[in-house]
N, C-alpha and C positions, 0 to 999 in steps of 0.2 A: 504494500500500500504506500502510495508515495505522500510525502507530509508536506506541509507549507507552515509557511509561521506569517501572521497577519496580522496589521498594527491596524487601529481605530476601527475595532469590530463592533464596538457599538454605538458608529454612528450610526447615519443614511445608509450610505451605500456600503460600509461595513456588514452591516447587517447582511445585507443580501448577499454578497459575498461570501459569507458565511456559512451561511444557506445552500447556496450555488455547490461550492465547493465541499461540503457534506454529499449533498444530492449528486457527486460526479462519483464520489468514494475516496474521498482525499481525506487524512487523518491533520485537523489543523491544530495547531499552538495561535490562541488568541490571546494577544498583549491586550491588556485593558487594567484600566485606574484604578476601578474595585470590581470583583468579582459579580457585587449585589446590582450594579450598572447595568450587567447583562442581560436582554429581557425574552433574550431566545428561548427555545425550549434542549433539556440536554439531551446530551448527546456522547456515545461510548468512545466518540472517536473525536470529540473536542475537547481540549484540555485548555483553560484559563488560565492565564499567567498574570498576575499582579504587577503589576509595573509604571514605569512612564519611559518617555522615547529615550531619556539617556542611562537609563539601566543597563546593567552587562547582561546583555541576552546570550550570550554568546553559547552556554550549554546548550540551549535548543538548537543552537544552530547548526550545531554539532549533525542534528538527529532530522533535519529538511533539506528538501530539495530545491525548494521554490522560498520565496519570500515576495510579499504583497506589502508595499510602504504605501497605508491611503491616510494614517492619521493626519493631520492640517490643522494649522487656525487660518480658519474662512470667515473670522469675521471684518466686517468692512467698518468698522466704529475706532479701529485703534490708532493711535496716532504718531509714534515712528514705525521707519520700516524695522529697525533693531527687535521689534516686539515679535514681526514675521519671520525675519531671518531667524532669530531662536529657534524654531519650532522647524520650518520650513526646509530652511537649510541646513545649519548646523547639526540638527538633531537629526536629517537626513544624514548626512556624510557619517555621522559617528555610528548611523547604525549599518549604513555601507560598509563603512571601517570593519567592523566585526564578520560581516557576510562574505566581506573578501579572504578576511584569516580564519574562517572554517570552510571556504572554497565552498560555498552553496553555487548549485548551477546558475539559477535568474537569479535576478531581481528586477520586479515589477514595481517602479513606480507611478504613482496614480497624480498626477498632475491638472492641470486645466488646460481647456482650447483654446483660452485667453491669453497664453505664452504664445501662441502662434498668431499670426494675422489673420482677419476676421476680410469677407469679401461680399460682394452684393450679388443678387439674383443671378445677374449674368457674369459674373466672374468670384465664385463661392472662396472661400480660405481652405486650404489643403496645409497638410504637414511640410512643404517646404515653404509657405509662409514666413515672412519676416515678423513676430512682433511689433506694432506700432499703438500710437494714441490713441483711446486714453487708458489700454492698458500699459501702455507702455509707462504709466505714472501711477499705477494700481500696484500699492507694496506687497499686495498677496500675490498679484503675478508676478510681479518682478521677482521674489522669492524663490517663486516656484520655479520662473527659467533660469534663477544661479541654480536650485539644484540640478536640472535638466541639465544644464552644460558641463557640469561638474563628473557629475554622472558617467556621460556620456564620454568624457575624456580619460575614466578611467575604469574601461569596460574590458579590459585585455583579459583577466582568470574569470571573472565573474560576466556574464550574459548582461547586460542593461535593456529593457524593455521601458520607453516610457505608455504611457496610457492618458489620452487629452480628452475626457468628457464636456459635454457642453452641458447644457444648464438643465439638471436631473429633476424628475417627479414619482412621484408613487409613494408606496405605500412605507409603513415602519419610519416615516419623518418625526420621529417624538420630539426633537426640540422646537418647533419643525426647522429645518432649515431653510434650504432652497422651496420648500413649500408654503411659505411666507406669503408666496406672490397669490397661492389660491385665495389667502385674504383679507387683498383687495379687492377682491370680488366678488365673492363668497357670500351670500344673501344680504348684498348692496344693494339698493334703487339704483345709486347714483353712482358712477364708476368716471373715473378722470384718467385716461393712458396717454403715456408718451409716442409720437410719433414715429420709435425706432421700432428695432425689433428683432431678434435672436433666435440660437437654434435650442430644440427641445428635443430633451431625448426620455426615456423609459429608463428609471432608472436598473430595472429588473436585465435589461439590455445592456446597461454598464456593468454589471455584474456577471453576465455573459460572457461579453466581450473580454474584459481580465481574467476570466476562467479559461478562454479558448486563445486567450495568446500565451499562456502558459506551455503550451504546444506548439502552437503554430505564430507565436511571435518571433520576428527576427531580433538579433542583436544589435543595439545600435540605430534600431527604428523607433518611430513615434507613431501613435494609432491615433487617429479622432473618430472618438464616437460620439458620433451625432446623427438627428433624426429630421427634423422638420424645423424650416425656417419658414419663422413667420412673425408677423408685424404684431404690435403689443395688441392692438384694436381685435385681430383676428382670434389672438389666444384666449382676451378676454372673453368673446363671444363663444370661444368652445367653453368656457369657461362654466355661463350660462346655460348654455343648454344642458353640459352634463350635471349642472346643480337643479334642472328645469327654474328657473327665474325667469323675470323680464328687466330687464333695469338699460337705463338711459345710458350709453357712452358716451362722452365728449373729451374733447381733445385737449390735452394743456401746453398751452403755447409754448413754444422754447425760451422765450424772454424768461418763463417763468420759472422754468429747470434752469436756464443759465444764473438767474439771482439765488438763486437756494446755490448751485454750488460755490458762487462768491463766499454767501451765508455760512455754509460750510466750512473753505477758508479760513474765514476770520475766527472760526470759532475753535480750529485747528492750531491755531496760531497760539492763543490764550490754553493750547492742552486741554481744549472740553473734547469728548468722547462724543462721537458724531457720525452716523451714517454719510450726512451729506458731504460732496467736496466737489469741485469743478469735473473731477474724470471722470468718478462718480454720475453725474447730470451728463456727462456728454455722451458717456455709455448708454443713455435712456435714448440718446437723438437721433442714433446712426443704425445699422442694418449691421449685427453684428452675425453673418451668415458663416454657414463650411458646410462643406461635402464630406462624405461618410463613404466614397465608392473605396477607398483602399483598404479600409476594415472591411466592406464587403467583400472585398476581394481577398485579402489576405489570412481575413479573420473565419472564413468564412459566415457574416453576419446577417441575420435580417433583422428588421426591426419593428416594433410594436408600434401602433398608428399615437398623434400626442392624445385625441380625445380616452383614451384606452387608461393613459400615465394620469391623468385630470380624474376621471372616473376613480381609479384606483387609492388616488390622495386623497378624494373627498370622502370616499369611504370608510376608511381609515379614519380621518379625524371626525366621522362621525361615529366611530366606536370608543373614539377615544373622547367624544362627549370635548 
C-alpha cells in the first residue's frame, strides 16, 4: 500500500483530499494542529499527526512515498508580506528540506492560479503564463511563487509537482473559506457585483486532480485546475437559481471598488487588518480567466459543471444551519 503524508487536512480542500486518497487505497499520515480539529470520519488506514509546518516530521517521512504540501495562510486581511512568507515559504522549504533527506519520490505542492497570469475569453492564462497585476502585488501570491521557484530549482532527488487551483466551491467549507462568496448572495433581495470575473472550479475536482498527478504528474511541471470562467453577474445568477430566489443585481461602479481600495491603503498604512486594498479592488475589475486543457490532457481530467460546486456549498451550509 503506498503512503502519503499531507499537510492542512482539515481545511477545504484538505479534506477532500483526504477522502480522495483513502477512497484510491493510499495509507495517509495527516499533519494537523489538534487531533479534535479533524471532522472526518476514521479510518484504519489514516493516522493523525499532531503538529505545525515547522515540526520534524521527518520519521514519517521515512515511511511515504508521496507528500501533499496544501497547508497556507489564504487570508487577504494581513498586513506585511513577512506574515505570508512564514507560512508560505519558509515553512514550505523547511518541510522540502526534510523530504529531500529521506528521498521521498514527489512532492506535490498545492499552490494558486494566481502565480500565473490570468487571460480573457479569447486568449485564457495557461501555465506558461507570466504572473502580473494585481496579483503581482497580492502577498499571498507573491508567497506562493517564491515557493514555486524555489521548489522548482531544486527538484534534482526529489520529483517537484506544482498544483495551481482557481477559485474552489463545494462542500466541507467549515470556516467557510473560499465559500464566502455564496454569501453575498445567498437569500439576498438585493445583490451589488463587480464587473470582472474569474474561473470556478469543483473543489471535489481539485482533489482529483492532486490524487491523479500523483501518477501521472511530471516533474518540474505546473497543473491548472480550472473549470469555468465566468463574469461575477453570471455566477451570481447561478447562484440564485440553485438557492431558487429572485433578487435584483446591479452593478457597482468601479469609481467605487477603486475608492475602497484607496480606503484600504490608508488603513494599511496605520496597520489596521483589512480585507480591502487597491489589488484587492482591481482583482474584482478584470477577467481573471485560464484554460484547464493541459490537466485534461495530462491529468487525464474532467470536470464537474460550476452550478453542480454552488449546489453542493449551499447544501452543506444548510446542514450546517
Amino acid at each position: 500500500m503506498k503512503k502519503v503524508f499531507v499537510t492542512g487536512a482539515t481545511g477545504f480542500l484538505g479534506a477532500h483530499v483526504v477522502i480522495k486518497l483513502l477512497k484510491n487505497g493510499y495509507f495517509v499520515f495527516a499533519l494537523v494542529r489538534k487531533k479534535s480539529s479533524y471532522s472526518g470520519e476514521e479510518n484504519e488506514n489514516l493516522k493523525l499527526i499532531e503538529g505545525d509546518l515547522f515540526s520534524d516530521v521527518s520519521s514519517y517521512l521515512e515511511k511515504v512515498q508521496f507528500v501533499i504540501h496544501i497547508a497556507a495562510e489564504t487570508s487577504q486581511n494581513l498586513i506585511s508580506y513577512q506574515h505570508y512568507k512564514q507560512i508560505n515559504y519558509d515553512a514550505t522549504i523547511n518541510l522540502f528540506s526534510q523530504v529531500v533527506e529521506k528521498k521521498v519520490e514527489k512532492f506535490l505542492f498545492v499552490s494558486t492560479a494566481n502565480t500565473l497570469g490570468f487571460g480573457s475569453l479569447e486568449s485564457l492564462g495557461d501555465e506558461n503564463s507570466i504572473q502580473k497585476y494585481p496579483f503581482s502585488q497580492s502577498f499571498y501570491a507573491k508567497s506562493k511563487l517564491e515557493a514555486e521557484n524555489s521548489l522548482l530549482q531544486n527538484n534534482k532527488t526529489t520529483d517537484v509537482i506544482i498544483i495551481n487551483p482557481t477559485f474552489m466551491l463545494g462542500s466541507l467549507d467549515y470556516k467557510p473559506s473560499s465559500g464566502k462568496i455564496i454569501f453575498w448572495v445567498w437569500k439576498k433581495k438585493l445583490i451589488f457585483y463587480p464587473k470582472g470575473g474569474k474561473n470556478f472550479v469543483h473543489v471535489e475536482d481539485v482533489a482529483k486532480g492532486i490524487v491523479n498527478a500523483i501518477n501521472k504528474g511530471k516533474n518540474g511541471e505546473k497543473y491548472l485546475l480550472a473549470n469555468e470562467n465566468l463574469k461575477y453577474r453570471a455566477f451570481f445568477e447561478k447562484v440564485c437559481t440553485a438557492a431558487n430566489q429572485k433578487s435584483v443585481v446591479l452593478p457597482i461602479p468601479d469609481f467605487v471598488l477603486f475608492a475602497l481600495g484607496l480606503l484600504g491603503d490608508f488603513m494599511r498604512f496605520f496597520k489596521i487588518k483589512t480585507n480591502l486594498s487597491s489589488s484587492n479592488m482591481k482583482a474584482l475589475r478584470i477577467d481573471n480567466y485560464y484554460t484547464n486543457q493541459k490537466s485534461v490532457k495530462d491529468l487525464d481530467m474532467t470536470y464537474l459543471p460550476t452550478k453542480r460546486a454552488i449546489s453542493d456549498a449551499i447544501t452543506f451550509f444548510e446542514t450546517r444551519k
